[in-house]
VOSETI-66302 format. One line per field, with one value per residue (C-alpha): residue number from 1; x, y, z. Coordinates in steps of 0.02 Angstrom, whole numbers. Example, Ala and Ser with C-alpha at 12.3 -4.5 7.8 and 13.67 -1.06 7.14 Angstrom:
2
pos	c(1_2)
xx	c(615_684)
yy	c(-225_-53)
zz	c(390_357)
***
This chain:
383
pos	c(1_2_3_4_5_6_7_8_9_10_11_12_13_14_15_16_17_18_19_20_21_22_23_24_25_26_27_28_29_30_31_32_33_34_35_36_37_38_39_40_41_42_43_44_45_46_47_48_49_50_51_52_53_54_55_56_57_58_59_60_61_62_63_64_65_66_67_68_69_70_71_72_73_74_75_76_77_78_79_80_81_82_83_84_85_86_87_88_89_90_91_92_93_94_95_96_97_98_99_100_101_102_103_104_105_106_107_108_109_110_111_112_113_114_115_116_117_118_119_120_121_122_123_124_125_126_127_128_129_130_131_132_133_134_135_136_137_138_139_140_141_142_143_144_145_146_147_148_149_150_151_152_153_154_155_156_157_158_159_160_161_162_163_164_165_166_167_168_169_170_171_172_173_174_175_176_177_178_179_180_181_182_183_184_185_186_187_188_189_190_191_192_193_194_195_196_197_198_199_200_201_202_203_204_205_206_207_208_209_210_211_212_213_214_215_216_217_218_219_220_221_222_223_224_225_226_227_228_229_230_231_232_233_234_235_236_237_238_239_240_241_242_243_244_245_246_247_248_249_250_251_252_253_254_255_256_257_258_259_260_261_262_263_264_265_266_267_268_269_270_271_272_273_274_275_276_277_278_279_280_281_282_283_284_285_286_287_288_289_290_291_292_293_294_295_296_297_298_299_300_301_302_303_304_305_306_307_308_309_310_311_312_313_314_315_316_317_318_319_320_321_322_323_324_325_326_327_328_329_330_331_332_333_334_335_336_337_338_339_340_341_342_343_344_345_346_347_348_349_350_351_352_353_354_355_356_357_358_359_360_361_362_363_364_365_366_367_368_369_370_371_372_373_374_375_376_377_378_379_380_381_382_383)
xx	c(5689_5713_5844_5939_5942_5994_6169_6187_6200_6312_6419_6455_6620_6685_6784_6762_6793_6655_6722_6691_6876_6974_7024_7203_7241_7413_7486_7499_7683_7737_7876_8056_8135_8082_8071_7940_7843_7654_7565_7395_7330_7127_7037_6874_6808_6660_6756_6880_6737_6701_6888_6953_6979_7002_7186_7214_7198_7345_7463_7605_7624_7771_7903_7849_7929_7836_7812_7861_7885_8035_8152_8137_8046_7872_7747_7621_7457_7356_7193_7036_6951_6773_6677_6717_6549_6445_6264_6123_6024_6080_6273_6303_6465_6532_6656_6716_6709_6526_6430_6255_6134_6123_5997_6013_5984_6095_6283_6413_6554_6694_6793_6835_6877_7024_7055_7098_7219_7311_7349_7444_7563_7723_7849_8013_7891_7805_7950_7958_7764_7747_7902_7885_8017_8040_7978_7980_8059_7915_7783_7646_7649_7677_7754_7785_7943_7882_7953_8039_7965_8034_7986_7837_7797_7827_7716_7726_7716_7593_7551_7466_7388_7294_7123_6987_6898_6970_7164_7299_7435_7379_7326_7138_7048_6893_6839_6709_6621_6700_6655_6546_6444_6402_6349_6249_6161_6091_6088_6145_6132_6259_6391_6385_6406_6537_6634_6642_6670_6815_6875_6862_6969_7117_7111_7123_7291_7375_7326_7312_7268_7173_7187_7026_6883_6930_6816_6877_6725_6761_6799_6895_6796_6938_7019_7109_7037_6880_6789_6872_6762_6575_6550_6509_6371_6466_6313_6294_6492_6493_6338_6442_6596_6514_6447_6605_6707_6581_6575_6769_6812_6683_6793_6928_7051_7079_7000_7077_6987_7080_7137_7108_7128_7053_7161_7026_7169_7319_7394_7533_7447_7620_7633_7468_7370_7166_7134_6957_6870_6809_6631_6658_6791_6664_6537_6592_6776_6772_6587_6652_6769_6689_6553_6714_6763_6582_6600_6733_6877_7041_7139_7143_7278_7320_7362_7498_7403_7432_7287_7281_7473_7535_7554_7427_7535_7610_7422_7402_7216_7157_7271_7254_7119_6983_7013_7062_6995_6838_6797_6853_6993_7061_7174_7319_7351_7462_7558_7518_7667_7818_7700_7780_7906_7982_7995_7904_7745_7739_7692_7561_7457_7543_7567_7641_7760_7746_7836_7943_8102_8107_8107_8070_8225_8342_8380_8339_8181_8104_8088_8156_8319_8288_8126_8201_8337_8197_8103_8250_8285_8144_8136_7966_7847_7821_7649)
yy	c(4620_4727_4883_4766_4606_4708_4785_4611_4546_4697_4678_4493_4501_4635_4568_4657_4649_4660_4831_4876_4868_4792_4625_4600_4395_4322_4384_4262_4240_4340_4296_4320_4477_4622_4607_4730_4707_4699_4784_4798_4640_4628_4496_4549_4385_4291_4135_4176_4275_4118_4056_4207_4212_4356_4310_4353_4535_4538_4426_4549_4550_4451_4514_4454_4449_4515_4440_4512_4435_4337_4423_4258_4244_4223_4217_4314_4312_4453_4469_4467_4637_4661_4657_4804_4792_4884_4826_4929_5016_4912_4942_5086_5162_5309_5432_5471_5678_5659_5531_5455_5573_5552_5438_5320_5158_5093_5043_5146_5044_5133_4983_5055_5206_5084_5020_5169_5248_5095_5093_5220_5178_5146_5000_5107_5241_5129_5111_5318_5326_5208_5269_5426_5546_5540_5643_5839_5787_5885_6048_5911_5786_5645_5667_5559_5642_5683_5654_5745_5742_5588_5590_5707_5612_5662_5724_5836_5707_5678_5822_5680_5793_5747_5786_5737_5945_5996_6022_6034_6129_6262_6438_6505_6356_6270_6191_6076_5973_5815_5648_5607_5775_5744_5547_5611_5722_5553_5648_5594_5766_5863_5716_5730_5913_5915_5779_5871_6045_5964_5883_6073_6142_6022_6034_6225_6204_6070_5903_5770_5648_5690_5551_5527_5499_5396_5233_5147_5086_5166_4995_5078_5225_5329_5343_5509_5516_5435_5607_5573_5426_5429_5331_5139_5079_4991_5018_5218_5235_5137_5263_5418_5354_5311_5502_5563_5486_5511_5714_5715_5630_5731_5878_5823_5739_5563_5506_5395_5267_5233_5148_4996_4878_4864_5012_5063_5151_5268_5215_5087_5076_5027_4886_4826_4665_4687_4484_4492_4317_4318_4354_4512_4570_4552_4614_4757_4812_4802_4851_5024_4996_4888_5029_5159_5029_5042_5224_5211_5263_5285_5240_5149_5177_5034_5039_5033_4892_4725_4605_4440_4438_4506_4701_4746_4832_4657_4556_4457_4406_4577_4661_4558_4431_4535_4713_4673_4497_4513_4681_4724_4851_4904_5067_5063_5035_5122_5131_5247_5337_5212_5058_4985_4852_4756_4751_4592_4689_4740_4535_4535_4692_4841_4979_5140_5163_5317_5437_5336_5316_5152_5280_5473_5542_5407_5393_5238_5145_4957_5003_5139_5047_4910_4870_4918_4775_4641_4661_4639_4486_4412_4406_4513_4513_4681_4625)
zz	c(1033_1186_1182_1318_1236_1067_1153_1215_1046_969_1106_1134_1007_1148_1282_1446_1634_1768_1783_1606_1558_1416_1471_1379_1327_1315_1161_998_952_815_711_700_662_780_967_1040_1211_1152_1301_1214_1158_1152_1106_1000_980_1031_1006_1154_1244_1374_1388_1477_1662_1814_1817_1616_1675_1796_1713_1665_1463_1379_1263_1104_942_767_627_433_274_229_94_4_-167_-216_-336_-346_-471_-519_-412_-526_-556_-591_-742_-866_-943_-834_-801_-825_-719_-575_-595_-714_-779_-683_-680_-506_-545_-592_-478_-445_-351_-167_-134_-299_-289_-415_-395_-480_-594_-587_-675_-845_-773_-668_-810_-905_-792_-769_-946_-939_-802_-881_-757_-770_-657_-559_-411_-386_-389_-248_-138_-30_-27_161_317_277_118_31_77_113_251_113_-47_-212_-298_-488_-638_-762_-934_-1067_-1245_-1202_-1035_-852_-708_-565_-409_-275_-129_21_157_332_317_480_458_321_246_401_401_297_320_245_247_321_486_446_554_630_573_731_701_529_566_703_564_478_337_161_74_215_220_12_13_178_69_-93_-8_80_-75_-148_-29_-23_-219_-214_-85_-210_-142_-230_-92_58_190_246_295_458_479_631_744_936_987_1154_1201_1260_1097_1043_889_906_846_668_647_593_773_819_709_542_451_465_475_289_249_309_202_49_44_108_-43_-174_-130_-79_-271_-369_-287_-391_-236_-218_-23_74_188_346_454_389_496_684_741_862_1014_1012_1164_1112_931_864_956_1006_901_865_876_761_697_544_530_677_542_400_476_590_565_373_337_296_196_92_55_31_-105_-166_-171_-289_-153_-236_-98_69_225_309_493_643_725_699_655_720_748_586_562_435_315_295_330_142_216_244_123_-34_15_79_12_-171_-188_-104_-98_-281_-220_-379_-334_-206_-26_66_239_370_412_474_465_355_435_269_82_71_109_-72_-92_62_-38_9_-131_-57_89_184_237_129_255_368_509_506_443_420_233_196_141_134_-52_-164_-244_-114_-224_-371_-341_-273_-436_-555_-447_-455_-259_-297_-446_-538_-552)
***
């Protein structure tokens, strides 16, 4: 296949202008509750590809209403995990501070080791685990309150730090590389040891979490933080992450994959919709993610965006369908900061709210008491 016919084919999901730029589509409608002009709607889909026409791109965009959950109740059922029984050599058990060489071949199982620190969760704790004390409410940009020790149990709470070169905010540390630089290196060996130096350093400052690596696929070019990312080929940016996470975990910190999903622009990110069909998801948008959940990753941020309409920190397809059903997602999702836009999203897959308030500063959450009160309800499962 020639190099032009190639692009042709990567690119036909990507809706452009003559002029190279974004054509925007009318927005879908969104729901009820929150009224918010959506200025950036794209479509990324070769299904809509043929359907748009010269005048889409000066029609002025419509005030458009957002969809969340209903406070109503539901049932929800337990998403099936993997096997426990790891199968050798192909899928052998693995411990998450002591992975498979670079370069292995085999798949690591990190399902009993799930397994075993889910036992000990206790549900009186669960609530203040997954509830952020609120913006500057802690030394770290996102903080899970700790708690004080009952009958010989307690533990000191959760320091979440940003993360794209290293720990931010924080004096005598490390530059590394940006994500782009070390995918450009195509090498295994320096994204392993970049990860797990990383992973090193945020450890030796207190963190427990480091939110990264960023995944997101340069889908508009002039994106602010496009140089987080391991650039626009899902294939080496799920290569880059799987080192990443494997080096950043074996460092002792928990990674976070972000932002997942189709947040691919800053400008009007909190109000803008990433319209993806379903096999460009799979295949493109999701690819590295999937490999992060291969890696073991024990945690994934979902994003501002919204995703075919719905926010994602409230998307039950992506959230629970894809990520935990399909993928095997066995650890917990949370929301980037203020993306979280109702309780119900605890029912649609969401795990952690962060900062923790509805709105930076405000003193009040989606969950906190609020879930507390849904639970013992029964407006939301516990499970």
């Amino acid at each position: 296949m020639k190099l032009q016919e190639a692009l042709s084919v990567f690119l036909l999901p990507f809706v452009l202008a003559q002029d190279g730029a974004q054509v925007p589509i009318t927005a879908l409608p969104l729901g009820p509750l929150h009224s918010v002009p959506l200025t950036s709607v794209y479509a990324i889909s070769d299904t809509q590809h043929t359907s748009l026409s010269a005048s889409s791109t000066t029609t002025p965009p419509a005030t458009q209403t957002v969809t969340v959950p209903p406070n109503t109740p539901s049932i929800f059922t337990l998403i099936p995990v993997p096997s426990d029984s790891p199968v050798l050599p192909s899928y052998p058990e693995t411990d998450p501070l002591d992975p498979l060489p670079v370069g292995s071949l085999a798949i690591p199982d990190f399902g009993p080791a799930w397994s075993a620190a889910w036992a000990k969760a206790k549900p009186k704790e669960k609530v203040s685990v997954v509830t952020g004390v609120g913006w500057q409410g802690g030394v770290c940009i996102g903080s899970i309150a700790p708690i004080e020790p009952i009958d010989g149990r307690g533990w000191p709470g959760l320091c979440l730090e940003d993360s794209p070169l290293g720990v931010r905010l924080a004096d005598y540390v490390t530059a590394f590389p940006a994500g782009i630089n070390a995918a450009a290196s195509f090498n295994r060996h320096l994204m392993r040891r970049r990860g797990l130096y990383i992973g090193r350093e945020h450890v030796g400052k207190g963190v427990n979490i480091a939110l990264g690596p960023m995944m997101n696929m340069v889908r508009v070019p002039q994106a602010g933080r496009n140089w987080e990312s391991f650039g626009a080929d899902p294939f080496l940016a799920g290569e880059a992450a799987y080192e990443t996470i494997l080096g950043m975990q074996e460092g002792g910190v928990i990674a976070c994959a972000k932002h997942y999903v189709g947040n691919e622009q800053e400008n009007k990110r909190l109000m803008s919709s990433s319209n993806i069909d379903d096999r460009t998801l799979h295949e493109i948008y999701t690819h590295p993610f999937l490999k992060s959940v291969m890696a073991g990753v024990g945690s994934v941020m979902c994003s501002y965006n919204g995703l075919n309409g719905t926010f994602a920190c409230e998307n039950d397809k992506v959230l629970n369908d894809i990520l935990k059903r399909e993928y095997g997602f066995q650890s917990f999702i949370t929301s980037d900061w203020m993306a979280q836009h109702a309780s119900m999203a605890a029912n649609a897959g969401l795990d952690m709210t962060m900062p923790g308030d509805i709105t930076f500063g405000s003193g009040t959450s989606y969950w906190g008491a609020n879930l507390t009160a849904f639970v013992s309800n029964g407006t939301i499962s516990e499970s």
